[in-house]
C-alpha positions in Angstrom: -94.1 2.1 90.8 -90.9 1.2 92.5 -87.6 -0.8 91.7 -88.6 -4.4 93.0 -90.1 -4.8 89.4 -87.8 -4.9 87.1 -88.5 -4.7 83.2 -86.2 -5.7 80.4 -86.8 -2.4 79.0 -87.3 1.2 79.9 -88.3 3.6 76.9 -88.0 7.0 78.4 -90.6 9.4 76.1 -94.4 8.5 74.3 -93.0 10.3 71.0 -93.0 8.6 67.8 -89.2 6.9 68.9 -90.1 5.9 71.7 -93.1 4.4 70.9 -91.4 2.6 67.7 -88.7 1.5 69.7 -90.9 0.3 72.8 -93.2 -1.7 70.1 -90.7 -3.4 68.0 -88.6 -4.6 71.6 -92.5 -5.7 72.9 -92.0 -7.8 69.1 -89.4 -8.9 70.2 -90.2 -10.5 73.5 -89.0 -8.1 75.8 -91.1 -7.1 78.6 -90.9 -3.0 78.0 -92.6 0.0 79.8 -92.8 3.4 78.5 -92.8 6.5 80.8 -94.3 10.0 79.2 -94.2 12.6 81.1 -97.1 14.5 79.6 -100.5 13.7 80.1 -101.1 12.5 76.6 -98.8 10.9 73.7 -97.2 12.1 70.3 -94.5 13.9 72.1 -93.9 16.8 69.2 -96.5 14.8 67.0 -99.7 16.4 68.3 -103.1 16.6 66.6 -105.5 19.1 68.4 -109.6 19.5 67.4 -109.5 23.3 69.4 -110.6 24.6 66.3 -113.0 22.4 65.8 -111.5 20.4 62.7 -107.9 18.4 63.7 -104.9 20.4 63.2 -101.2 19.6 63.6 -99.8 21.4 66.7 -96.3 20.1 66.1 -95.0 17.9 63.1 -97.0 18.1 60.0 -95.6 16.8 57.1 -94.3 13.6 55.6 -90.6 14.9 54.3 -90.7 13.0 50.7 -92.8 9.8 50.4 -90.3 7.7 48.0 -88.7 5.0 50.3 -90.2 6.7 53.5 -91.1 4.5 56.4 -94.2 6.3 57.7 -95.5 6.5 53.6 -95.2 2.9 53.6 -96.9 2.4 57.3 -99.5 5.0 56.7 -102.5 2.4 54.6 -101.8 -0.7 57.1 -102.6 2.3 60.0 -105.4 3.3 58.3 -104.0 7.2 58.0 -105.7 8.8 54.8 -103.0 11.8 53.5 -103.4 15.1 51.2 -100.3 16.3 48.8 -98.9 19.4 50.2 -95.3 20.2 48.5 -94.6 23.5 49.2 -91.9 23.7 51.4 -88.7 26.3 51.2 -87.1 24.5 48.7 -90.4 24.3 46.8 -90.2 27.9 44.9 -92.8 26.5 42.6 -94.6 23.6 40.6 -97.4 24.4 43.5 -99.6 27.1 43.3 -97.7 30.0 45.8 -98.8 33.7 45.8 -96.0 36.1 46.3 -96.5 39.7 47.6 -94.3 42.1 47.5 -92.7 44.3 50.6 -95.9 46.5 50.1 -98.5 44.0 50.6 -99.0 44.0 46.9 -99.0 40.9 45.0 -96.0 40.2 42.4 -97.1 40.0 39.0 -96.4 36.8 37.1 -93.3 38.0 35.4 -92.0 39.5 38.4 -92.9 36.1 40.5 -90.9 34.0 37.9 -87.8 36.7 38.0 -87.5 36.3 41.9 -88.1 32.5 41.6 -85.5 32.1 38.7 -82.9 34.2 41.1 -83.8 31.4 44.0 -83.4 28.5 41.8 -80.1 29.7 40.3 -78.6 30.5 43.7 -79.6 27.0 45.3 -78.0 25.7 42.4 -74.9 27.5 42.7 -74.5 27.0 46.8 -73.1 23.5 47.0 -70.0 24.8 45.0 -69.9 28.0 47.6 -70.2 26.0 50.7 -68.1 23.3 49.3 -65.1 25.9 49.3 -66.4 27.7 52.8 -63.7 26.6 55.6 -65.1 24.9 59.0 -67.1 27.2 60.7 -68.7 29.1 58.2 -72.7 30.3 58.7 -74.9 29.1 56.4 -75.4 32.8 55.8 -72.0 33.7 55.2 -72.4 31.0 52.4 -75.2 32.7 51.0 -73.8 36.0 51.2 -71.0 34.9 49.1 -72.8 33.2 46.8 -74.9 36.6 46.1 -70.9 38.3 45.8 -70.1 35.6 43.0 -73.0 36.6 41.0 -72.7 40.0 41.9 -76.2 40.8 42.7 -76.9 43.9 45.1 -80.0 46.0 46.0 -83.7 44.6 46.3 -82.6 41.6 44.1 -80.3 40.6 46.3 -81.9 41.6 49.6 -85.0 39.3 48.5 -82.8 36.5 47.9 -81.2 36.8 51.4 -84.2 37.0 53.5 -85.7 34.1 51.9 -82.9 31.6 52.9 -82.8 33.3 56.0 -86.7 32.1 56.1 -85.6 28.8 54.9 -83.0 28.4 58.0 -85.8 29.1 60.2 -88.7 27.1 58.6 -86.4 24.2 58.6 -84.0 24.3 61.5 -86.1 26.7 63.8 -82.8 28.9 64.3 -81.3 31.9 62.9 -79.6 31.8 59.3 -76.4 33.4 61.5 -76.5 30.3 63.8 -76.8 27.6 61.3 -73.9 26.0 60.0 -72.9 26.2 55.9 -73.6 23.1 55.4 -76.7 22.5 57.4 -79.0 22.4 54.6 -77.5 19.6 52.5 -79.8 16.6 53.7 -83.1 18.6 53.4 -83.8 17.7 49.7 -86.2 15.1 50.0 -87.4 12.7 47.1 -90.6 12.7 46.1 -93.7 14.3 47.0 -94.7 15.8 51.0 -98.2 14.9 52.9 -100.3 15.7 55.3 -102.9 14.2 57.0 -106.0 15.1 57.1 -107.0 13.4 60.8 -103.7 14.1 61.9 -100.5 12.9 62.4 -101.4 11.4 66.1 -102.5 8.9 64.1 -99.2 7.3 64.6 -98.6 7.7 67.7 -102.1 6.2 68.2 -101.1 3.2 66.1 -97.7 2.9 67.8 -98.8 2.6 71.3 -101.6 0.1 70.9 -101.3 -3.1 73.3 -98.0 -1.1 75.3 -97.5 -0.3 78.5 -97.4 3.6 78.8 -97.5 5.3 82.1 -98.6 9.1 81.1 -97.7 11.8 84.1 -94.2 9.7 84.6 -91.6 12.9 84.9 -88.3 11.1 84.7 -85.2 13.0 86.4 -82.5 10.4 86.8 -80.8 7.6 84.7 -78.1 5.5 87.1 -77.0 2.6 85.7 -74.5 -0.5 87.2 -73.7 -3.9 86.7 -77.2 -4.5 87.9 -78.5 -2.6 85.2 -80.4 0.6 85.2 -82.6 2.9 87.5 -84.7 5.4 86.2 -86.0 7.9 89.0 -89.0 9.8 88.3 -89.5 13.1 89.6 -92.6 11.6 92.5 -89.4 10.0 94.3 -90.5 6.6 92.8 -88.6 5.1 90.3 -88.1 2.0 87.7 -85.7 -0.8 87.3 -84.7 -2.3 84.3 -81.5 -4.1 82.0 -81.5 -1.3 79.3 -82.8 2.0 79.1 -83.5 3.9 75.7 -84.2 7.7 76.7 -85.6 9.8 73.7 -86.9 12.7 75.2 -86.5 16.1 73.2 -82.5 17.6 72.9 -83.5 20.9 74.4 -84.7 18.5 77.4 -81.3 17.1 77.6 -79.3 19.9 77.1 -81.1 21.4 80.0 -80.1 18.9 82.2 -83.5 18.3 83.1 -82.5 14.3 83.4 -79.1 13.5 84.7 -77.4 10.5 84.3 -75.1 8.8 86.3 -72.3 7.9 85.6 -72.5 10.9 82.5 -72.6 9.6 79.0 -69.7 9.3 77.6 -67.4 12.3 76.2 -68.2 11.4 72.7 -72.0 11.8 72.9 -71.6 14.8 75.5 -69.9 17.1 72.8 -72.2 16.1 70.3 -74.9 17.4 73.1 -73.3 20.5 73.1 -72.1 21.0 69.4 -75.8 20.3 67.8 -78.7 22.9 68.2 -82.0 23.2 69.1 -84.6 25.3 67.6 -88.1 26.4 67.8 -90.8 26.5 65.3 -94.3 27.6 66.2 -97.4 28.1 64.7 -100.5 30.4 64.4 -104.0 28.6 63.1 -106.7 31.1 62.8 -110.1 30.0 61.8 -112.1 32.3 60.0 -115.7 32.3 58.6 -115.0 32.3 55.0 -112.0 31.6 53.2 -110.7 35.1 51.7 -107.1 34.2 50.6 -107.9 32.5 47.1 -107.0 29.6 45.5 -103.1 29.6 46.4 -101.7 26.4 48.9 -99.1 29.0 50.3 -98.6 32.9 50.5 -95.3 34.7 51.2 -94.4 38.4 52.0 -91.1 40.0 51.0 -89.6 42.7 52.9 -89.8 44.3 56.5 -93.5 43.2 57.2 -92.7 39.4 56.6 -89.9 39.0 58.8 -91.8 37.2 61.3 -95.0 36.4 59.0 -93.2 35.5 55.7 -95.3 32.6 55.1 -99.0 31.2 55.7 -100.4 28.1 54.5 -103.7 27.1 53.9 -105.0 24.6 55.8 -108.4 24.5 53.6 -106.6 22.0 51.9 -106.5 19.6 54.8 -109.5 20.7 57.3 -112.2 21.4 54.7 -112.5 24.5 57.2 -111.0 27.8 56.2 -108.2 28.1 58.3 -104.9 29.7 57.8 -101.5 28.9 59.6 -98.7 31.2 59.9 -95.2 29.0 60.4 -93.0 31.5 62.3 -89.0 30.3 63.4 -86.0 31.0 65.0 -86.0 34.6 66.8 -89.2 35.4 65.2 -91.0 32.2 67.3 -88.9 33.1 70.1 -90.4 36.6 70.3 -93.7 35.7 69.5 -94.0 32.9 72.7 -93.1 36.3 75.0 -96.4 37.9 73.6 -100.0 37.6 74.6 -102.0 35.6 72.4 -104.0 38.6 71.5 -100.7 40.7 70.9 -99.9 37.6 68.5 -103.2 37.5 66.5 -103.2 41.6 66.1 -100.0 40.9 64.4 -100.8 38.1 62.7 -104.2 40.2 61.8 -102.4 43.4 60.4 -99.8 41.0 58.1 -102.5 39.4 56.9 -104.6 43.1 56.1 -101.0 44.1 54.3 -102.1 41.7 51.7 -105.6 41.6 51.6 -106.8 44.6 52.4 -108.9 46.1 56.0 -112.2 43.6 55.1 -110.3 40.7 57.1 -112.5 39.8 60.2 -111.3 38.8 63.0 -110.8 34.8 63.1 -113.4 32.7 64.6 -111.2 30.9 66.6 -107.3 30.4 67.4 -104.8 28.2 68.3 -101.1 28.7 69.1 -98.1 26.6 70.0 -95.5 27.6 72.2 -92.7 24.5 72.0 -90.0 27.0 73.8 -92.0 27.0 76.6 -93.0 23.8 77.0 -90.8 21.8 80.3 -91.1 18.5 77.7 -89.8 20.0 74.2 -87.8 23.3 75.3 -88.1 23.5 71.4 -88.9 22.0 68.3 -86.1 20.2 66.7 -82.3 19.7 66.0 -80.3 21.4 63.9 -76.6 21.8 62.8 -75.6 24.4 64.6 -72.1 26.3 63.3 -69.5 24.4 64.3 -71.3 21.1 64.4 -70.5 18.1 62.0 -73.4 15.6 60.8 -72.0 12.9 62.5 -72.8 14.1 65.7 -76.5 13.2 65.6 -75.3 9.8 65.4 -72.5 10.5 68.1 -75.6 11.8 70.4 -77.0 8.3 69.8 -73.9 5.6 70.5 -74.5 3.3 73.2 -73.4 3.8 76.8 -73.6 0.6 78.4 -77.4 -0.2 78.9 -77.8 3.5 78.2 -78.2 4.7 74.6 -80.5 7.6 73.7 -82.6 8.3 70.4 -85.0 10.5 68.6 -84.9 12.5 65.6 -81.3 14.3 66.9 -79.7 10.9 67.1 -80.9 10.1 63.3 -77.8 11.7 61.1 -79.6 10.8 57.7 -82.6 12.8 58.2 -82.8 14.7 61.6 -85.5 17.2 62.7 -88.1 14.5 60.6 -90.5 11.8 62.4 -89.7 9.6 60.3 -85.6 10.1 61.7 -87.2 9.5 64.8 -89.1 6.2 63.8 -85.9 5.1 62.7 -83.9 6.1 65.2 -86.4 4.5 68.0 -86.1 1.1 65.6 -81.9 1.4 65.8 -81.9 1.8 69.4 -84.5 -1.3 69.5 -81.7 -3.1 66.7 -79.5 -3.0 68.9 -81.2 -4.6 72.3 -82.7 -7.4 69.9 -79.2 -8.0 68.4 -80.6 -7.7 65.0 -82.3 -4.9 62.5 -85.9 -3.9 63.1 -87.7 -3.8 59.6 -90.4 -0.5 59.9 -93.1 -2.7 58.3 -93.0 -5.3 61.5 -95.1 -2.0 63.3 -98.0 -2.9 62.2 -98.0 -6.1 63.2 -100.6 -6.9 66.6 -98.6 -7.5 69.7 -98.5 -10.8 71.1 
């Protein structure tokens, strides 16, 4: 590749935003290429068969169907999906077992006690963090939330480490570095999925008929009257009119691409402001399924700090495999660990609850987004300090520069489908018109 063949379009990144954007510009008559720097697509969508049946290595659920893009896209792609609604605002209506900082399981009345005391304090923490001033933790908000009802002891050291599991399940950060009020968009209507083949599907779909060059390490974005050079880290490089980077925002707050002239000072400080966290996951495949009927099982106390939560991917594979969903410190921790060091852990949490008889897994797969040159993480967050509007700050046009991805998606960051909608903003906005979601599935010309 050099620059004496210039494109309309440069989408920088083979993640679900790029890939919408790319294919609703090709739509649109523009003459786009896509540069990936890994040797495969999906970006943070990746569906791996290691274990024999597919599993989700990164993004696995559709956040709330009603009115979602990717619902909508998911029959004309030919993507079959399984209910799974048991997320950590989901304290029940699915079937959850809970276990108590022993190992033991919580009886039924004791299950619905807890449960009751999480529903009544998510209901009374808009009123708390409504009153917090700026630059208040969403665990300061908790805390005083726990103060008003004036709960102390087990009851209210239960209730704290569970929203301190929620920070990390949804943001991939610490509960101490999330900001009050960075939990208020994560309600989603209706019903979650999964998918049973995967959610590469997508970016499968998506990239049918483009051009995507895999193994294309961009490092440099300079752009002039002439338009826009995108250097790649071979010493080749790309011209083009526009350029629409949507690599990861741990990539960019690395400085891993530069631009120059810099973006501008509004979409710099919301580079800064936001965070990034990390959110990894353990799938061990065993040879019978041991854990019982329940979709999810959480452990209270010391021993589930890290291992709090497994889901059973039964559900989905047809194979009994387990997945622990560990975030924030806890993820960070476990990527500096062997993978055996991770799986004897993993091993003695799950023997806490189920007793010595659990064999060792058959097989096992773990992710290690921290560590990964092309994620440095696993999504956005509202880090304290940081203000909703600057996902879409991180996303406003600089000249034929503008970036997207789930960061740059204010409604619904750290989802795919923020960053299906984000890459079909970014495409908007080149086209000089809105992108509907449903032209996707449309062949290219």
């Amino acid at each position: 590749m050099d620059g004496s063949a210039p494109v309309d379009v440069v989408v920088v990144g083979a993640g679900v935003s790029g890939l919408a954007c790319a294919r609703a510009l090709a739509l649109g008559g523009q003459r786009v290429v896509v540069l990936e720097a890994r040797d495969r697509i999906g970006g943070r969508t990746w569906t791996d068969g290691a274990l024999g049946v597919p599993v989700d290595l990164g993004a696995s659920w559709i956040h709330g169907i009603d009115g979602n893009p990717l619902w909508a896209l998911a029959p004309s792609f030919g993507i079959d999906t399984v209910e799974f609604t048991v997320g950590s605002f989901q304290f029940d209506g699915r079937p959850i077992a809970w276990h108590d900082p022993s190992g033991a399981p919580l009886s039924g009345d004791a299950a619905a006690r807890f449960v009751a005391d999480l529903h009544r304090v998510d209901a009374l923490l808009p009123t708390v963090i409504d009153a917090v001033p700026s630059g208040t933790t969403y665990a300061a908000a908790v805390s005083s939330a726990l103060s008003e009802l004036r709960w102390t002891g087990a009851r209210a050291d239960r209730v704290t480490e569970y929203m301190a599991h929620r920070s990390e399940d949804l943001c991939g950060a610490p509960v101490t570095d999330l900001d009050a009020h960075g939990l208020e968009d994560e309600h989603v209507p209706g019903d979650e999925v999964v998918f049973p083949r995967g959610y590469g599907q997508f970016a499968a779909a998506l990239a049918v008929g483009l051009d995507v060059r895999l193994g294309s390490v961009v490092r440099s974005v300079t752009s002039g009257d002439g338009g826009v050079v995108i250097g790649l880290a071979d010493g080749s490089s790309v011209s083009a009119a526009q350029v629409v980077v949507t690599v990861p925002l741990g990539v960019l707050q690395a400085g891993d691409v530069t631009f120059s002239p810099p973006l501008a000072s509004p979409v710099v400080g919301a580079l800064d402001r936001l965070g990034f966290g990390v959110y990894d996951k353990v799938f061990l495949r065993f040879p019978e399924r041991f854990w019982g009927s329940d979709w999810v099982l959480r452990q209270q106390g010391a021993a589930g700090v890290d291992w709090h939560s497994w889901y059973d991917m039964s559900r989905v594979t047809g194979a009994p495999v387990i997945a622990a969903l560990v975030g924030g410190a806890g993820a960070r921790r476990l990527e500096s660990l062997s993978d055996d060091a991770i799986v004897a852990e993993g091993l003695d949490a799950l023997r806490r609850m189920f007793g010595d008889a659990v064999p060792a897994p058959d097989a096992v797969r773990i992710t290690r987004w921290a560590a990964d040159p092309f994620a440095r993480g696993s999504y956005s967050y509202l880090h304290v300090g940081a203000s909703p509007d600057d996902h879409d700050l991180l996303g406003t046009p600089c000249g034929p520069v503008q970036l997207a991805g789930e960061a740059t998606w204010s409604d619904d960051p750290a989802t795919v489908h923020g960053a299906l909608l984000s890459g079909l903003r970014a495409a908007g906005r080149i086209l000089g018109g809105d992108v509907a979601a449903s032209e996707l599935s449309r062949p290219l010309p």
